[in-house]
N, C-alpha and C positions, 0 to 999 in steps of 0.2 A: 729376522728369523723367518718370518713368511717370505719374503723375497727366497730363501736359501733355499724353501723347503717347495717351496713352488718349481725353482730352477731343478733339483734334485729328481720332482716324483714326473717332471716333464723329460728329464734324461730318463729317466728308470721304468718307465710306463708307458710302453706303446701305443699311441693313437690309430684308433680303427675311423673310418669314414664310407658311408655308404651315399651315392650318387642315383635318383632317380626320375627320371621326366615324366609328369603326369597331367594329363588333359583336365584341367580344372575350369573351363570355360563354363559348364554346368552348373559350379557350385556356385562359380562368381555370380549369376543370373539369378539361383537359388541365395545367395548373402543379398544382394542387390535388391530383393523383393523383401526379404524378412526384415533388412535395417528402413527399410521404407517408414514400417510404423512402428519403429523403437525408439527411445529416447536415448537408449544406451547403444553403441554400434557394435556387432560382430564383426571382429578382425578375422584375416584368413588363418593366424596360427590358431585363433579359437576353436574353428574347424578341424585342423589339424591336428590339432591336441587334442582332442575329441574323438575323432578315428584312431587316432594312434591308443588311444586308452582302451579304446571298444576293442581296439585289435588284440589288446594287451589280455585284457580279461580274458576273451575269447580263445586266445592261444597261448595258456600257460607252459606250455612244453617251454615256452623259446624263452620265458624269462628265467634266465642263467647269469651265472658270474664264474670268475676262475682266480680260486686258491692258489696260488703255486701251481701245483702241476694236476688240481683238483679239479674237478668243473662242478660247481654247486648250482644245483635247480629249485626255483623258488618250488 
């Protein structure tokens, strides 16, 4: 039943993908200093996930989804 409905909502639900290149040489040097004296280490998606959240909050216009032919705004 999850195989069926997985095949299904991958037919029925079109995949968006956004592509972007960004100079992260910075952060790396900025991760690189801060895991220095942590016991625990900063991954770069931790980073990212991070920025993407602060973006999030920051710019609530853009968090949307679409009903059928609706477009609902958070």
């Amino acid at each position: 039943v999850i195989a069926e409905r997985m095949t299904k909502s991958a037919q029925e639900i079109p995949t968006v993908t956004q592509n972007v290149k960004i100079d992260v040489t910075e952060l790396m040097k900025f991760r690189k200093k801060v895991n220095e004296d942590l016991a625990v280490k900063y991954s770069l998606n931790d980073y990212v996930l991070k920025a993407t959240a602060k973006a999030l909050k920051n710019n609530k216009h853009i968090l949307a989804s679409i009903d059928g032919d609706k477009i609902i705004k958070r």
